[in-house]
C-alpha positions in Angstrom: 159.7 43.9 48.4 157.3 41.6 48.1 153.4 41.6 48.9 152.5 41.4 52.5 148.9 40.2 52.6 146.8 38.6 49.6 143.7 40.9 48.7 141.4 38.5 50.5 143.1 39.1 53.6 140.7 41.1 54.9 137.6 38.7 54.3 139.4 35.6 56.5 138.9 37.0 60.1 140.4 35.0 63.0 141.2 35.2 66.5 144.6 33.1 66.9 146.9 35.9 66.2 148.8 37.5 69.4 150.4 40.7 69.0 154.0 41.0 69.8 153.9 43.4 72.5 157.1 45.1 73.8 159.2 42.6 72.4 162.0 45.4 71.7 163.4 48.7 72.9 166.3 50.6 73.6 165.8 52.9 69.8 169.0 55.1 68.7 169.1 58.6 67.7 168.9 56.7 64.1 166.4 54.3 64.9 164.4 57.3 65.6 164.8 58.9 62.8 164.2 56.0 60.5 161.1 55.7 62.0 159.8 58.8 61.9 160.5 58.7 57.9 159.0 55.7 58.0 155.6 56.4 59.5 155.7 60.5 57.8 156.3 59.0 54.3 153.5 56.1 54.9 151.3 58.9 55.5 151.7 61.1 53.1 151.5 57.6 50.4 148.6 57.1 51.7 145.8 57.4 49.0 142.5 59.6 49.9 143.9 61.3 52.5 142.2 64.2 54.5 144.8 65.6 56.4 147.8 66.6 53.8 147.8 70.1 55.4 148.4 69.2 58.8 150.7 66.8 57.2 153.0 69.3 55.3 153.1 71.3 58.7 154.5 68.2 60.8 157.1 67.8 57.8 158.6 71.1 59.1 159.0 70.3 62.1 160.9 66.9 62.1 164.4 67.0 62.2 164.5 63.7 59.5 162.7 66.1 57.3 165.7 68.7 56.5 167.8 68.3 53.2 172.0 68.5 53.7 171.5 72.5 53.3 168.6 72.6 55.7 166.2 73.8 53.3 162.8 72.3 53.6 161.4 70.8 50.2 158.6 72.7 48.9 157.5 70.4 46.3 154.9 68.7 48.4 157.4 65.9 48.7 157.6 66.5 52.4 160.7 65.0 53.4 164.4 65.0 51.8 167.6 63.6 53.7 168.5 62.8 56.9 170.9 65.7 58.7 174.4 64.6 58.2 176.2 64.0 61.7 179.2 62.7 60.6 180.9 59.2 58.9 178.0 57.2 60.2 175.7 59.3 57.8 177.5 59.0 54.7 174.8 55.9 53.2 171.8 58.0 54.8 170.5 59.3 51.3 170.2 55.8 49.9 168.7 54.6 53.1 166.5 57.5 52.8 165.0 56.0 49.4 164.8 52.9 50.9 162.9 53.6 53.7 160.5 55.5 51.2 160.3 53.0 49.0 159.4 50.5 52.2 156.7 53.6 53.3 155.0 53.6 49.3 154.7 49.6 49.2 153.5 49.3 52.7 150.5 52.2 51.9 149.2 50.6 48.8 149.2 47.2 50.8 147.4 48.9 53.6 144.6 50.5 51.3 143.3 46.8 51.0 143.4 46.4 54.9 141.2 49.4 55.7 138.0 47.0 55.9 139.6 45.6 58.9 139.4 49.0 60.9 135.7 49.9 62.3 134.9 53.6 62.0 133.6 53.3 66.1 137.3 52.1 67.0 138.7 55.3 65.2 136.3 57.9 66.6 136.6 56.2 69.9 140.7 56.4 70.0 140.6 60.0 67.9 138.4 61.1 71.2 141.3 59.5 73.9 144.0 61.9 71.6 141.9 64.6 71.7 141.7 64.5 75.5 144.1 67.0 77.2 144.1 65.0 80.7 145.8 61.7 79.3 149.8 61.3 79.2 151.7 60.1 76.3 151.8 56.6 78.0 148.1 56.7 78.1 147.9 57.3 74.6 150.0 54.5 73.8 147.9 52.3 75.8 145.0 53.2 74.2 146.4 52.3 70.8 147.8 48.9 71.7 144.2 48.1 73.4 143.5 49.3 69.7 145.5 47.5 67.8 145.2 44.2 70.0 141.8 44.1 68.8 142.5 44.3 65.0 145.1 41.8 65.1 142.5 39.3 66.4 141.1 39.8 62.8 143.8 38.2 60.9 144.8 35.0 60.4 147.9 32.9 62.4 149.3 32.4 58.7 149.7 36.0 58.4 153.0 37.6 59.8 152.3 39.0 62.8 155.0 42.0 62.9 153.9 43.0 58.9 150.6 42.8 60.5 150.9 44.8 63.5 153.4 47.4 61.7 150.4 48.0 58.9 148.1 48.4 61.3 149.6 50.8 63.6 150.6 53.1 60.7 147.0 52.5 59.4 145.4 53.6 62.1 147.6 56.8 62.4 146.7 57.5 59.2 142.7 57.0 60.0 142.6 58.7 63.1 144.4 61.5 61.9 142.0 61.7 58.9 138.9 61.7 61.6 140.7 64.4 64.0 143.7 65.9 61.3 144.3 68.8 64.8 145.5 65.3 66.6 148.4 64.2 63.7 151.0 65.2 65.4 150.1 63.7 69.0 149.1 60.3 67.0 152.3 60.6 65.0 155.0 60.9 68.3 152.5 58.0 69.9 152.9 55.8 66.8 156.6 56.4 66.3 157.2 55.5 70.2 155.1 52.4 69.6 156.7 51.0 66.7 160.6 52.0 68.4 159.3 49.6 71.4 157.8 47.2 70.1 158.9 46.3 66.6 162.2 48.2 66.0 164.0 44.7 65.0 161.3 44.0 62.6 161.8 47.7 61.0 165.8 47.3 61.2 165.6 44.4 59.5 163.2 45.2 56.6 165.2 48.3 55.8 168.7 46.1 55.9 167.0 43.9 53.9 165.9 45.8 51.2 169.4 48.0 50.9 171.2 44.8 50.4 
């Protein structure tokens, strides 16, 4: 796969670039789980993260994150294979890789993107998850307010669903670093954001990289 943003990236701001929101939903059982590897193994790629204990805890719990015998890995490598539910599993091990592969490549990508995210912006959405009175859907409306400020920052040149996907997984990762007791409210609200509003984008890149 090749690289999604050039290092400068983060030094050209802009304001031209509108974030595709809700442009898909409808996510399968597998969709789901795709994601979920997806954003678990971009966080645990990430480098200098702060939250790896609260991390190996959430691997436990995910149901992408149990091997064919349902033994949990103990390695640190967090998650193994996909549970197998029948013919329609039989290529879930190499998609597995892929989708791993896709998580590793987008982290190192997104440890030149940092700059772009303001330390106020994740202590002020680490505060909305650590507030017992919101819903989920509030939460998820206080990341796309979020994130439709930090795609402001890039320019229209720039892909726009590499962008937003980056960003949403990057600011998981830094909130959860700011507040790790929030991971797994931020994790279920970042998985339900990407399954709405950029599952074709996902699909496609993990197609795309198995062919």
């Amino acid at each position: 796969m090749s690289a999604f943003f050039p290092p400068e990236a983060c030094a050209q701001p802009s304001r031209r670039l509108a974030p595709p929101w809700e442009v898909s939903n409808g996510a399968s059982p597998q969709d789901e789980r795709t994601t979920s590897l997806l954003v678990f193994s971009f966080l645990q790629s990430c480098p200098h993260s702060r939250c790896h204990q609260e991390l190996e805890v959430l691997g436990r719990k995910l149901p992408v994150c149990a091997s064919h015998d349902d033994e949990l890995q103990t390695d640190g490598n967090g998650c193994s294979h996909f549970r197998n539910e029948g013919p329609a599993e039989t290529d879930s091990e190499a998609q597995e890789e892929v989708v791993r592969d896709i998580a590793r490549q987008l982290a190192q990508i997104g440890d030149r993107m940092e700059c772009s995210i303001r330390p106020g912006l994740v202590a002020g959405l680490a505060a909305q998850f650590r507030n017992t009175s919101l819903s989920e859907e509030d939460k998820r409306r206080c990341l796309a307010a979020a994130l439709e400020q930090l795609t402001q920052l890039y320019p229209a040149d720039v892909d726009r669903e590499k962008t937003l996907l980056l960003l949403t997984m990057l600011v998981a990762k830094k909130v959860a670093d700011h507040s790790p007791a929030v991971l797994q409210d931020v994790f279920r609200t970042t998985v339900t954001f990407i399954n709405r509003n950029l599952l074709a984008y996902v699909r496609n890149l993990v197609h795309n990289e198995m062919d």
